[in-house]
N, C-alpha and C positions, 0 to 999 in steps of 0.2 A: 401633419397627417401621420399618425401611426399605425404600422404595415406590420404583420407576422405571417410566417406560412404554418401549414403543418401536412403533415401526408397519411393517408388511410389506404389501405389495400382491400379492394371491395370483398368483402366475402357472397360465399356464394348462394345465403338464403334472403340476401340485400336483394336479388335479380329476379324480373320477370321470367314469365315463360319465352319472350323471346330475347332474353339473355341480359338486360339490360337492366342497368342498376332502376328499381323499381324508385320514380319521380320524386316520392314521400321520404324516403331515404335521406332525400338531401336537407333536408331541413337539420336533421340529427349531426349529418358531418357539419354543416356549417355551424353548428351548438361546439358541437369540439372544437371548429379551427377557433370562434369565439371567445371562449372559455381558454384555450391555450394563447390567444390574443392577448388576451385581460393578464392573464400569469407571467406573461415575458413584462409586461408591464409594473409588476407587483405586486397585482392583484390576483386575489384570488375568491372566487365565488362566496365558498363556504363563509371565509371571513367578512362579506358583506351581507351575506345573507344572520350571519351572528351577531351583528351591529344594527339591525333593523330595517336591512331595505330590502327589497325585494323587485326584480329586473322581467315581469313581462312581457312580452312580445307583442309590440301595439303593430306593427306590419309586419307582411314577410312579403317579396314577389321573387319571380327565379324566370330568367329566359334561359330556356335549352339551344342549345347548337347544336350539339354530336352526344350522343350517348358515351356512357361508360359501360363497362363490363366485369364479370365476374375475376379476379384474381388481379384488376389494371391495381397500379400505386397512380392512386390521384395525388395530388398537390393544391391544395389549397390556399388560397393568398388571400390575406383580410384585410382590411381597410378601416379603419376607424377617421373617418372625415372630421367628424362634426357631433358637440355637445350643444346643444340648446334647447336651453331651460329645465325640463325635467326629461329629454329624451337623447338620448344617446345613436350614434347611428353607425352601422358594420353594412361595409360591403364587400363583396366576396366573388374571389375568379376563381372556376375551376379546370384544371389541366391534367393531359393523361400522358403518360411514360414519354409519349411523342413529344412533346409542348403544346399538342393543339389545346385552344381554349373549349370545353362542353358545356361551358354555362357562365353566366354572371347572376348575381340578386344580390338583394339591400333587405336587411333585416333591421327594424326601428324599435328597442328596447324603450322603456317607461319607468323611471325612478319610482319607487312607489314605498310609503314608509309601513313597513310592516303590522305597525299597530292601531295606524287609521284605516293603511287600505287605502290611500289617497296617495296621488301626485306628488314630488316634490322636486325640488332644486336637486341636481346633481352634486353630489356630494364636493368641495376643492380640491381634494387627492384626486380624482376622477379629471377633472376638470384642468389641473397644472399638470398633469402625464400626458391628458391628449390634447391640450390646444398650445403646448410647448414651442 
């Protein structure tokens, strides 16, 4: 299982009117800890998306705990479990200065070959990094 963290300092147009990192927000940090995930690995976006594949979002779900707020340093911890077949899988803790946990969700990527627009196998670079 390959793990990364990364950390974001909420700013403060992220926040509802009662202060609170606005729920939609989190999809975007969890897209950066993902993408910094992938990078510590060797990968990097750009360069797959330059090669013909293309990685959208076939699920997202997210349970809340405890809210975040404006100026917290969250911490983000990723999780890449599991590749199968053409779908890649990220799950993700989030934590605040304290260590308490504010949330967990699994975000289920989809290999997709840029020039059909269709499904495919996960590439083997992809494949021998995370099931190592």
């Amino acid at each position: 299982m390959v793990q990364g963290k990364v950390q974001i300092r909420v700013r403060y147009g992220e926040t509802d009117r009662m202060g609170y990192v606005y729920y939609g927000n989190y999809a975007e940090y969890f897209e950066v800890a993902r993408v910094e995930a992938l990078r510590e690995l060797g990968i990097n976006y750009r360069e797959v998306e330059e090669e013909g594949l293309l990685l959208p979002v076939y699920s997202y779900s997210v349970k809340f705990f405890k809210p975040a707020y404006y100026d917290e340093l969250l911490t983000i911890r990723t999780l890449i479990p599991k590749i199968e077949g053409a779908r890649i899988y990220f799950e993700f803790e989030t934590f605040n200065e304290k260590a308490e946990k504010l949330n967990t969700a699994e975000v289920v990527l989809v290999f997709v070959d840029a020039a059909t627009k269709r499904p495919c196998q996960a590439p083997e670079r992809f494949t021998k990094l995370i099931l190592k």
